[in-house]
PAVOSE-126161 format. One line per 10 residues: number of its first residue (from 1); their letters; for each residue x, y negated, z negated of C-alpha. Coordinates in pm, 1 decimal. Each point is the difference from the previous one (the first is absolute). Example, Ala and Ser with C-alpha at 12.3 -4.5 7.8 and 13.67 -1.06 7.14 Angstrom:
# PAVOSE-126161
1) as) 1230.0 450.0 -780.0; 137.0 -344.0 66.0
This chain:
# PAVOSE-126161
1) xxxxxxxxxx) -920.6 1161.1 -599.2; 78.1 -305.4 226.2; -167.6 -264.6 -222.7; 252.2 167.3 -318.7; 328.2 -73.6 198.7; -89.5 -281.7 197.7; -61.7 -146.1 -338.6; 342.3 80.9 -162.3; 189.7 -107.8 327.6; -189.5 -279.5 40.7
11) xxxxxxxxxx) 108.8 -95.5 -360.4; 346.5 50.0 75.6; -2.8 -222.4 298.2; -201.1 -255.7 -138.5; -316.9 92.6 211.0; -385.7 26.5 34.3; -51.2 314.1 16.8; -304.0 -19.1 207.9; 294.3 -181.0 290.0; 187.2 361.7 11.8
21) xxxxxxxxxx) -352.7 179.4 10.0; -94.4 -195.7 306.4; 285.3 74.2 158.6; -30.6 337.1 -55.2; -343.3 40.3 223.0; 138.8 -226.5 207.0; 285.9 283.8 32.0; -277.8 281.6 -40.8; 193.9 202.4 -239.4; -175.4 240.1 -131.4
31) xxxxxxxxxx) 86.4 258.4 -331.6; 320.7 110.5 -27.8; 167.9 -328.1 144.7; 35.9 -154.5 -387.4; 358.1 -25.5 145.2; -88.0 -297.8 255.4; -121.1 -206.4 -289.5; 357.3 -108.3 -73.1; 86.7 -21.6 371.0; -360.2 -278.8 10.0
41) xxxxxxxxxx) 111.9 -230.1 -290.8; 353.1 2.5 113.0; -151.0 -98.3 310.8; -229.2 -303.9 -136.7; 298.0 -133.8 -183.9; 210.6 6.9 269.9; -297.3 -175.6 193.5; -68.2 -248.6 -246.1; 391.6 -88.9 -60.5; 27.6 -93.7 418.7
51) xxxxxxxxxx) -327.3 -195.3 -50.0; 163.7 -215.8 -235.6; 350.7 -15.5 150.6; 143.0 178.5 -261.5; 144.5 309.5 207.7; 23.9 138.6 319.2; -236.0 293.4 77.9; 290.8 217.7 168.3; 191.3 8.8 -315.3; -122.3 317.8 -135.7
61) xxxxxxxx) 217.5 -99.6 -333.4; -172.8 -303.3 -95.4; -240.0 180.4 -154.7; 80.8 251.7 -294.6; -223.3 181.1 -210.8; 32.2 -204.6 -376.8; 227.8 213.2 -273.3; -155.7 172.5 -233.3
């Protein structure tokens, strides 16, 4: 059920999925943790926005999930 959500979340964020999906066996979550999947691409866009000096990674608000 990972590859389902990581898909629409990565969709939402403007992701590759298969970037959350790493991340996720990087994390070794394992069933039941669909919840981190958010909590992962949050965390890659936060990553990528420092990389390009677009935010600062301590600003938890920089980051919002897009409105429906």
């Amino acid at each position: 059920t990972f590859l389902l959500h990581a898909r629409h979340i990565a969709a939402e964020f403007g992701l590759d999925p298969r970037e959350i999906l790493v991340e996720l066996g990087r994390r070794q979550a394992v069933a039941g943790q669909e919840d981190w999947i958010l909590d992962v691409a949050l965390d890659i866009v936060r990553a990528k926005r420092v990389a390009e000096g677009a935010g600062d990674a301590r600003e938890p608000a920089a980051v919002e999930r897009p409105a429906d």
